[in-house]
C-alpha positions as CSV (number, residue, x, y, z in Angstrom):
1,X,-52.5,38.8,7.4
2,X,-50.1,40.2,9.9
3,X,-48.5,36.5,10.3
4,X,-48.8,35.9,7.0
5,X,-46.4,38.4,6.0
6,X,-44.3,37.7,9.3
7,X,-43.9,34.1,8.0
8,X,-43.0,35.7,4.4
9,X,-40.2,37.8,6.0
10,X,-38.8,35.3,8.0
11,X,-38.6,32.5,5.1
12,X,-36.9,36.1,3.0
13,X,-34.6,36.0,5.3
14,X,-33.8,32.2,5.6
15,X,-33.5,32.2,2.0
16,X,-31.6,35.1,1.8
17,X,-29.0,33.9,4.8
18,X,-29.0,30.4,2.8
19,X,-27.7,31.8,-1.1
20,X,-25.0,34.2,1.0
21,X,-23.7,30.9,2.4
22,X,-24.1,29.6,-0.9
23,X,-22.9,32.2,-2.5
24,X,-19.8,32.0,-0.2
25,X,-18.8,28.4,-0.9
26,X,-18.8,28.9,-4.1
27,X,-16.6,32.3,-4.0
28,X,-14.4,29.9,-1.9
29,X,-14.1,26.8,-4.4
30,X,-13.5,29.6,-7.4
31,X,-10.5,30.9,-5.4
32,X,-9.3,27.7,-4.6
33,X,-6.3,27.6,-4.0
34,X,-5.3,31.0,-2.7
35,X,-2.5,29.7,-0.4
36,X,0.5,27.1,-0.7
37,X,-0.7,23.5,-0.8
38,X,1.1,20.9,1.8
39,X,1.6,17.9,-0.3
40,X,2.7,15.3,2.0
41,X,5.2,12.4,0.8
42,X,4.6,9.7,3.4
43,X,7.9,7.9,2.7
44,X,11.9,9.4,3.3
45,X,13.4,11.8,0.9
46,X,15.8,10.3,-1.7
47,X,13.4,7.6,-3.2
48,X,11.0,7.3,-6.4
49,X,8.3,8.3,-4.5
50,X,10.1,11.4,-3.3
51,X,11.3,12.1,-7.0
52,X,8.3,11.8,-8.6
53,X,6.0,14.2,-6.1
54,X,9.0,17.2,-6.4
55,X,9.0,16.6,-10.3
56,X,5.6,16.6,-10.5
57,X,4.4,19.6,-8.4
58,X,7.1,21.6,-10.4
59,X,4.4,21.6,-13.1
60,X,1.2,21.3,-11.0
61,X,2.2,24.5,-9.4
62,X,2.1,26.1,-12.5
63,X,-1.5,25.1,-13.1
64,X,-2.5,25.9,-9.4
65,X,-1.0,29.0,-9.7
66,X,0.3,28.1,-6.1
67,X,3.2,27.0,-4.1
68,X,3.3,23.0,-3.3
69,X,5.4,21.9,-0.3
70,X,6.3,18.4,-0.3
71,X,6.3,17.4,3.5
72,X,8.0,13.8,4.0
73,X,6.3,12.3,6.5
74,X,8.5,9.1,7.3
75,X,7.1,5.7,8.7
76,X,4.7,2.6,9.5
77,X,4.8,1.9,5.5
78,X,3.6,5.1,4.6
79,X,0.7,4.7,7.6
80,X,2.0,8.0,9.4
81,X,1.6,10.2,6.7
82,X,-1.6,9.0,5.1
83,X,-3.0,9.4,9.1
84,X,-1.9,13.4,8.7
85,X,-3.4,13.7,5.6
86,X,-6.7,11.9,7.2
87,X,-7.0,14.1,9.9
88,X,-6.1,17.4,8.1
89,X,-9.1,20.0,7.4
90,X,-10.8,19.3,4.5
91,X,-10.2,22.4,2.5
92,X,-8.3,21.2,-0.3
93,X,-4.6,22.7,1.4
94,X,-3.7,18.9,2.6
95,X,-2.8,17.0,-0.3
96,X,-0.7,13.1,-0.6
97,X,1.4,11.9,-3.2
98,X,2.0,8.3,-2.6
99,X,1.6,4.7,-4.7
100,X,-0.4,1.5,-4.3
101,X,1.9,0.8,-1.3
102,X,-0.7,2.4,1.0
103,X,-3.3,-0.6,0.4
104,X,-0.3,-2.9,1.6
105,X,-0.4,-2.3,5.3
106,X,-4.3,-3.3,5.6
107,X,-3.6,-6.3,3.6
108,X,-1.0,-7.5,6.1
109,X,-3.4,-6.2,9.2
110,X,-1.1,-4.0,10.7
111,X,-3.7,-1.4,10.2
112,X,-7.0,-0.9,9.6
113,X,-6.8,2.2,6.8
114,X,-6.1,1.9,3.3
115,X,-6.8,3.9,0.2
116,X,-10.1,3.7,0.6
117,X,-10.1,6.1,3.5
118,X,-9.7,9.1,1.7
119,X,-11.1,10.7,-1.2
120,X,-9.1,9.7,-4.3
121,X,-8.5,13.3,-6.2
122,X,-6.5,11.6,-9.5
123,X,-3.6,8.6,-10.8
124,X,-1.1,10.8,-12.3
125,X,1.8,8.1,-13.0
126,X,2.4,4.5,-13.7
127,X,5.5,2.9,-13.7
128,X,6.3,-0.2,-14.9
129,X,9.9,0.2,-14.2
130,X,10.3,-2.3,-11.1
131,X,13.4,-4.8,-11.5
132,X,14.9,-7.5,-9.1
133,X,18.8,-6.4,-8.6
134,X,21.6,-7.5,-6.6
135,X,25.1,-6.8,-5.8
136,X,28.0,-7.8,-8.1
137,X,29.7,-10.0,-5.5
138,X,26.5,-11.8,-4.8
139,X,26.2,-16.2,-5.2
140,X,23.5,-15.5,-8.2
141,X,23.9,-13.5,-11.4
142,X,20.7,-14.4,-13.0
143,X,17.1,-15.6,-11.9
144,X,17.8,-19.3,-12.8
145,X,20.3,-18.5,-10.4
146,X,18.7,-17.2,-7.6
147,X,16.4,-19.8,-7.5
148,X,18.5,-22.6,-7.7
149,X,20.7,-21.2,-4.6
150,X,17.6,-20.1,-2.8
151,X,15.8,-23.6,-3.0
152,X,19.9,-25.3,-1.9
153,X,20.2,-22.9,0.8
154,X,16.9,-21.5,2.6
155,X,16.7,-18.4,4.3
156,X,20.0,-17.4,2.9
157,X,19.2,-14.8,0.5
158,X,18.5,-11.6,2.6
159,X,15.6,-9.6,0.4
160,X,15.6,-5.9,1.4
161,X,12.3,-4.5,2.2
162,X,9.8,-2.8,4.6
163,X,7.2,-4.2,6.7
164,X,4.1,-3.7,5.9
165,X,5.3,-1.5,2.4
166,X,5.3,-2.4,-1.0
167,X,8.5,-4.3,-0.8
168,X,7.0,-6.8,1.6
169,X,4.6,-7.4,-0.2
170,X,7.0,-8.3,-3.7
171,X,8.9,-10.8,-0.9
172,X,6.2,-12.9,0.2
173,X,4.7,-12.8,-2.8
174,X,7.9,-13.9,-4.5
175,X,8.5,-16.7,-1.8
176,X,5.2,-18.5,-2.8
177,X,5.7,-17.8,-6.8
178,X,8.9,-18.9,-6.8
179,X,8.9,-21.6,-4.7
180,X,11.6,-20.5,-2.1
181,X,12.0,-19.1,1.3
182,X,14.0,-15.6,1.9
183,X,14.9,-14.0,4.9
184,X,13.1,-10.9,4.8
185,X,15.2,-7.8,5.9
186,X,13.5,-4.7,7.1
187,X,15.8,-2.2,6.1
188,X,13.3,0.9,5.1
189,X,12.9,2.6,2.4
190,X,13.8,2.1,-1.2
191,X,17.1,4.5,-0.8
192,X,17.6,2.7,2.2
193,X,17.6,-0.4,0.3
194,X,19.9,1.3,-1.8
195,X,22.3,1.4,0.5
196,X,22.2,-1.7,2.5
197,X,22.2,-3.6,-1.2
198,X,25.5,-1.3,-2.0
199,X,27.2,-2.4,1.5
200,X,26.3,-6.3,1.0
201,X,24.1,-6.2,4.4
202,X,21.5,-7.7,2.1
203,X,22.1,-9.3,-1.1
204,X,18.5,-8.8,-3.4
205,X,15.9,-5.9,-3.5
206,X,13.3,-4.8,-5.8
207,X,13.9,-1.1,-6.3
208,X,12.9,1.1,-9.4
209,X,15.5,1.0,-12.2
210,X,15.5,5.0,-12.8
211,X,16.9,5.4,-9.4
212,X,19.6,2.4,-9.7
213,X,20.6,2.7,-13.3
214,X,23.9,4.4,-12.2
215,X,24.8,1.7,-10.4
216,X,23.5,-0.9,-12.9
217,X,25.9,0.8,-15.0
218,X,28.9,0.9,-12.9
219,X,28.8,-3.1,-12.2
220,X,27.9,-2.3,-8.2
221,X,24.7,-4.1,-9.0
222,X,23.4,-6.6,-11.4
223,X,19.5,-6.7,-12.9
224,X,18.0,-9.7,-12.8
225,X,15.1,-8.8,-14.7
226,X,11.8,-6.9,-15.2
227,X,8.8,-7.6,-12.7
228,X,6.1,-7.0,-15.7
229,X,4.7,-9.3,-17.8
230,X,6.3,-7.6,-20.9
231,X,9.0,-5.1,-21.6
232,X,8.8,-1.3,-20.4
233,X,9.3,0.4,-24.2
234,X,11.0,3.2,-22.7
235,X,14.0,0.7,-21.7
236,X,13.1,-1.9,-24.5
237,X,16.8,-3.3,-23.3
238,X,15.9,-4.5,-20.0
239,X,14.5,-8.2,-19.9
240,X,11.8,-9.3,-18.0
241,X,12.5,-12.3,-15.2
242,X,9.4,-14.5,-17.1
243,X,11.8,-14.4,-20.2
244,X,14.2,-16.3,-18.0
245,X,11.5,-18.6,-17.3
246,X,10.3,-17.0,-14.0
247,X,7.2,-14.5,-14.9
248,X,6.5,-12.0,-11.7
249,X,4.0,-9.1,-12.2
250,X,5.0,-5.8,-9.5
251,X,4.0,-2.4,-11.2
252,X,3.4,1.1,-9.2
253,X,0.6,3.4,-9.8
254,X,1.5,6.8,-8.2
255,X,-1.4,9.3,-7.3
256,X,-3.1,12.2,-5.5
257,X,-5.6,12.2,-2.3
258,X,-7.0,14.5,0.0
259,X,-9.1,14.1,3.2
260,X,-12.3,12.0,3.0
261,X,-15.4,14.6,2.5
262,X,-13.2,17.3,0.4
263,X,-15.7,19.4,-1.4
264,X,-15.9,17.7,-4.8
265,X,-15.4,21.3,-6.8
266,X,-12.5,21.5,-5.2
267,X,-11.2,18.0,-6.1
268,X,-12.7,18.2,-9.5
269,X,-10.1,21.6,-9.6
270,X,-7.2,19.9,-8.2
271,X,-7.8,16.7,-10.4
272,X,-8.1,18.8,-13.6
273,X,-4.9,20.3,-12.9
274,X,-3.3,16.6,-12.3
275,X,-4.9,16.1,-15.7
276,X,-3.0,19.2,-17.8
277,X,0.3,18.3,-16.2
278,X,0.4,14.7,-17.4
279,X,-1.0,16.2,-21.2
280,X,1.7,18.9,-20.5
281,X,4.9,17.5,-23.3
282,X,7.8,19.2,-21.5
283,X,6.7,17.2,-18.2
284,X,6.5,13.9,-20.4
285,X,9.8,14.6,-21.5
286,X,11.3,14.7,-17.9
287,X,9.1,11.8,-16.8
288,X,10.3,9.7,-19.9
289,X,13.9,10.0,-18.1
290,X,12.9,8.4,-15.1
291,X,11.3,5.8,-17.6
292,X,7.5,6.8,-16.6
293,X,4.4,6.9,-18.0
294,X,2.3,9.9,-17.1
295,X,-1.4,9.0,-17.2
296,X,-4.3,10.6,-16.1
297,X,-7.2,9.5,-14.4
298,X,-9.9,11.3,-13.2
299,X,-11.5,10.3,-9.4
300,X,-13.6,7.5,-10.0
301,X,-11.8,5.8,-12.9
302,X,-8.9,5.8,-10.6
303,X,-11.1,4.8,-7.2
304,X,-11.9,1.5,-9.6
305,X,-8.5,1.2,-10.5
306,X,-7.3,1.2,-7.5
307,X,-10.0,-1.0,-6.3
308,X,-9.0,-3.5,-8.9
309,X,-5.4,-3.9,-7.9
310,X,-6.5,-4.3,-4.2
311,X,-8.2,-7.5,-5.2
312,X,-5.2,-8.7,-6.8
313,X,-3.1,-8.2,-4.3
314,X,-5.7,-9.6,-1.4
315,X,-4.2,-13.3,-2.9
316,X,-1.4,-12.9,-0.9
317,X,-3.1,-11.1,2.3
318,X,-2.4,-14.6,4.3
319,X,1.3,-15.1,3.7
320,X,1.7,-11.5,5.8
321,X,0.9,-14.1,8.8
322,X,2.4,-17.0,7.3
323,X,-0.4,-18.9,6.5
């Protein structure tokens, strides 16, 4: 009887230890987040990337009812940063902000990480705002243009991009659509593009058109077209390049991540804020200006969305190598 009730207190007291811990964690998760939230921004300040996140987490942080500090964690096409955010603590204070660039340096085998290497936490943006542009003193004004030189003079168009980023991926891709061969210029970053297009060192890039519409306007650079299959409604003016005979497909979905193995109530938390900030109208209205679409999607819708775009984009995995 005597170890009967010596067994009884000692599973008591198991139990007991086990619902304080439980207890605990979930006193944790329904504080979360009582401290400022790193977001890091694994690309330079001054692009869409960068623009988006700090427009973005003006609003989030309203919803968090915590600080957001966007940390720009520059390098290997975005590799760097997602590494940080890999190796941070999963507690839900290490966040990323980045775009479908990060499945771009697995596809060309310079790594061996992708998306899929940490736990997806919401899309919050898509922007189909990605045009071809070049400089006004260029050889080609148009895309009937550009092709036509590029096939009479090969390797003479100098496409601004960076290795193993997004960009690299629109170049090869375009060599094999089009027909052609580019010189591919690793210049960084899309305001580095910016300005290596604006000091003719390279002479085509495919850059965002919110952050180049000044100089579209100006004459400094010339838009050859829309990489979408149709027109963007918030810019109903801009043509796409398959108009001119010359269809390309190159759209951005922007999102959030955290550290694989995140405690899902915290991700659900983080994600549902993500969610109100896209429904939120005042942060529509300041997105439409950029010419984005806010939309929400929730951490496995967007896991299979992003899923599905990495299959598209595994078509052109073997002309990273040249195959």
């Amino acid at each position: 009887m005597m170890r009967n009730n010596a067994l009884l207190t000692t599973f008591g007291l198991l139990a007991a230890l086990t619902f304080s811990a439980s207890a605990g964690y979930v006193q944790a998760d329904d504080k979360y987040p009582n401290k400022t939230v790193q977001v890091v921004v694994p690309v330079a300040p001054g692009g869409d990337t960068d623009t988006n996140a700090r427009l973005f987490n003006k609003y989030l942080e309203k919803e968090l009812g915590q600080s957001l500090v966007v940390v720009n964690v520059d390098g290997g096409g975005g590799t760097i940063g997602m590494r940080r955010v890999m190796s941070a603590k999963k507690d839900g204070y290490t966040a990323m902000f980045f775009h479908g660039e990060a499945m771009v340096p697995k596809l060309a085998g310079l790594v061996d990480v992708g998306i899929d290497s940490m736990e997806m936490v919401a899309i919050a943006l898509l922007d189909n705002t990605t045009v071809l542009a070049t400089h006004k003193d260029a050889p080609f004004k148009t895309m009937p243009e550009l092709v036509e030189y590029a096939k009479a003079n090969p390797r003479k168009v100098d496409f601004g991009m960076l290795t193993g980023g997004y960009p690299h991926l629109v170049g090869v891709a375009m060599q094999k659509q089009l027909g052609i061969d580019m010189n591919l210029v690793d210049v960084g970053g899309n305001s580095a593009k910016i300005v290596a297009l604006r000091g003719h060192k390279i002479n085509l890039i495919n850059v965002q058109y919110g952050i180049a519409k000044d100089y579209f306007s100006s004459g400094d650079f010339i838009n050859l077209g829309l990489l979408s299959p149709e027109r963007n409604p918030l810019m109903p003016d801009v043509a796409t390049t398959g108009e001119a005979g010359f269809p390309l497909e190159f759209n951005k979905f922007f999102f959030f991540a955290m550290p694989k193995g995140t405690p899902q109530p915290i991700v659900e938390k983080f994600s549902a804020a993500v969610k109100r900030v896209v429904e939120n109208p005042e942060y529509q209205q300041e997105a439409k200006k950029f010419f984005l679409t806010p939309t929400y999607m929730a951490p496995a819708a967007a896991t299979a969305y992003a899923d599905k775009q990495y299959s598209y984009f595994q078509q052109f995995q073997k002309l990273f190598t040249g195959q």
